[in-house]
Each structure stands twice: as structure tokens, then as C-alpha cells.
C-alpha positions in Angstrom: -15.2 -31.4 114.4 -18.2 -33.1 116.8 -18.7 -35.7 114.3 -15.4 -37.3 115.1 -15.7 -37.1 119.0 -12.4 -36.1 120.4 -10.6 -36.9 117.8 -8.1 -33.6 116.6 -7.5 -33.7 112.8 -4.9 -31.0 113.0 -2.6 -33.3 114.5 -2.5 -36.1 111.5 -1.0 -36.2 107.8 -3.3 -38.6 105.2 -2.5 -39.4 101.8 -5.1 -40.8 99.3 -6.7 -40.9 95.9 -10.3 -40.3 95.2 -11.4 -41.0 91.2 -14.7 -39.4 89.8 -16.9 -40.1 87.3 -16.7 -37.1 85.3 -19.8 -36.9 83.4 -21.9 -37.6 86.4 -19.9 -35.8 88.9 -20.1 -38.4 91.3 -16.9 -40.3 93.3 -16.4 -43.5 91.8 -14.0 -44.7 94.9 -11.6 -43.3 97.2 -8.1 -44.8 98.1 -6.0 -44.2 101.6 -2.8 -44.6 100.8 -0.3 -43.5 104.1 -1.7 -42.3 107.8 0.7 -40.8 110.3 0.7 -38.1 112.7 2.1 -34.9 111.8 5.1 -34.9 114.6 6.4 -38.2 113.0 9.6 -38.4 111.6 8.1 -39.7 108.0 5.0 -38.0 107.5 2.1 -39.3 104.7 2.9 -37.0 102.1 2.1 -37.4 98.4 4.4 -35.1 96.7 4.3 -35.9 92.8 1.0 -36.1 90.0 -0.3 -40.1 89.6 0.7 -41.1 86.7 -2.1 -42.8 84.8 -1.6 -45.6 83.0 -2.9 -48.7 81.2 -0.2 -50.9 83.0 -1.7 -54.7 82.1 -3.2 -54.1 78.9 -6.6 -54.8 79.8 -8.4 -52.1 78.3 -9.0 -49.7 81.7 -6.5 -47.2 83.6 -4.2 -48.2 86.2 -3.1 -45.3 88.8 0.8 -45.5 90.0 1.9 -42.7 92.7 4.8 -42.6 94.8 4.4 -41.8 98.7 6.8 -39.6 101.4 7.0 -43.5 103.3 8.9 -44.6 100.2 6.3 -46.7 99.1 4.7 -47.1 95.7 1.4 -47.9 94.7 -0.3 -49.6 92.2 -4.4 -49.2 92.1 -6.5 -50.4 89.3 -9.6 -49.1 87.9 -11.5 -50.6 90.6 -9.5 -48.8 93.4 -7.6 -52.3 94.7 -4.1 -51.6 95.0 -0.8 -53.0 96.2 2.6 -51.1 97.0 6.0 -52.0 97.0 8.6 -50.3 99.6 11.1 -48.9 96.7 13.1 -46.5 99.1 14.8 -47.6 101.8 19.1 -47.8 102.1 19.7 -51.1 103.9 22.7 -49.7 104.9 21.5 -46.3 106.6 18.3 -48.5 108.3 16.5 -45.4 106.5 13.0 -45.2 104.4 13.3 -42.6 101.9 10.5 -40.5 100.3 9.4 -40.8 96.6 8.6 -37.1 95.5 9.1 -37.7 92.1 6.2 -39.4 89.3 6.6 -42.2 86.8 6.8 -42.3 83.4 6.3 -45.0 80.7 7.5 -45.1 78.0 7.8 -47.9 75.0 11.3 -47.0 73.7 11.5 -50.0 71.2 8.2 -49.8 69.9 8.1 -53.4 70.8 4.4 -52.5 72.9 6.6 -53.0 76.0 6.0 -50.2 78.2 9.3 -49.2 80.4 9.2 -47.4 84.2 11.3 -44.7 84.2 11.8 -42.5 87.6 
């Protein structure tokens, strides 16, 4: 592509989220989640459906999706987000990669909504 100079996109693996507005049609915000080339040995691979969720209770939609780096993010309606690494084995030195989704559920019907992978 010219408009990224020398710059071969065949030979990288992205992961992101983009959220539109769908009345208008129009992107609300996008999200990069992972970047890596694609020889890597842990490539940026989303694998699963984000699970949508109202995860603080303050009235608007939280997104949750699990990554191929073994990470997991959080973003709010607003697009800011933080991850935790959930995957990796002390022991083998090892990430591994979250190709499942979340799913909450409120078991006790206490209004206490529980993660379950």
C-alpha cells in the first residue's frame, strides 16, 4: 500500500475492536488490542466473540475479550481498557492463548454477576 511507505502489512497479525453507532452507521471508537508479526511464536489472534456486558453497574456496556497473548481485556463504553495476563504456567515459562469467551452469570440471584470461562 503507498500510503504506508515501505511498510508490508502481509507480514503482521493485529487484534482490535471497533464499536459503531448503529443508527448512524458511524465508528464510535476503535481498540488495538495485541500487535506482532506473523512469524512470531505467539501471534495477535482474537479467537472467541466479546462478551458484552454491563460489568460495574453503571448503566452502559462493558466489552471483555480474551486474546492469543493470554491476555484479557476489559474496555468500557468509552473504549479505555485494561488487561490482565490470565495465561501463563509459571512453571513451563509459557504464555498461553485465551480462545475461549466469558460468560456471566448471577447464579444466586443475589445481583452478583460471576465469570465463568
Amino acid at each position: 500500500m503507498k500510503e504506508l511507505g515501505d511498510i508490508d502489512i502481509g507480514k503482521y497479525v493485529a487484534g482490535g475492536i471497533v464499536v459503531f453507532n448503529l443508527d448512524t452507521k458511524q465508528v464510535k471508537w476503535t481498540a488495538e488490542l495485541d500487535m506482532s508479526t506473523d512469524t512470531a511464536n505467539f501471534r495477535a489472534y482474537v479467537y472467541s466473540s466479546p462478551t458484552v456486558v454491563d460489568l460495574d453497574g453503571d448503566g452502559y456496556l462493558d466489552i471483555l475479550v480474551g486474546t492469543s497473548y493470554g491476555l484479557f481485556y476489559v474496555l468500557d463504553h468509552h473504549g479505555n481498557a485494561w488487561s490482565l495476563l490470565l495465561c501463563y504456567s509459571l512453571l513451563l515459562r509459557k504464555c498461553f492463548f485465551i480462545c475461549f469467551y466469558a460468560v456471566f452469570i448471577d447464579f444466586l440471584w443475589d445481583f452478583c454477576l460471576l465469570l465463568i470461562f
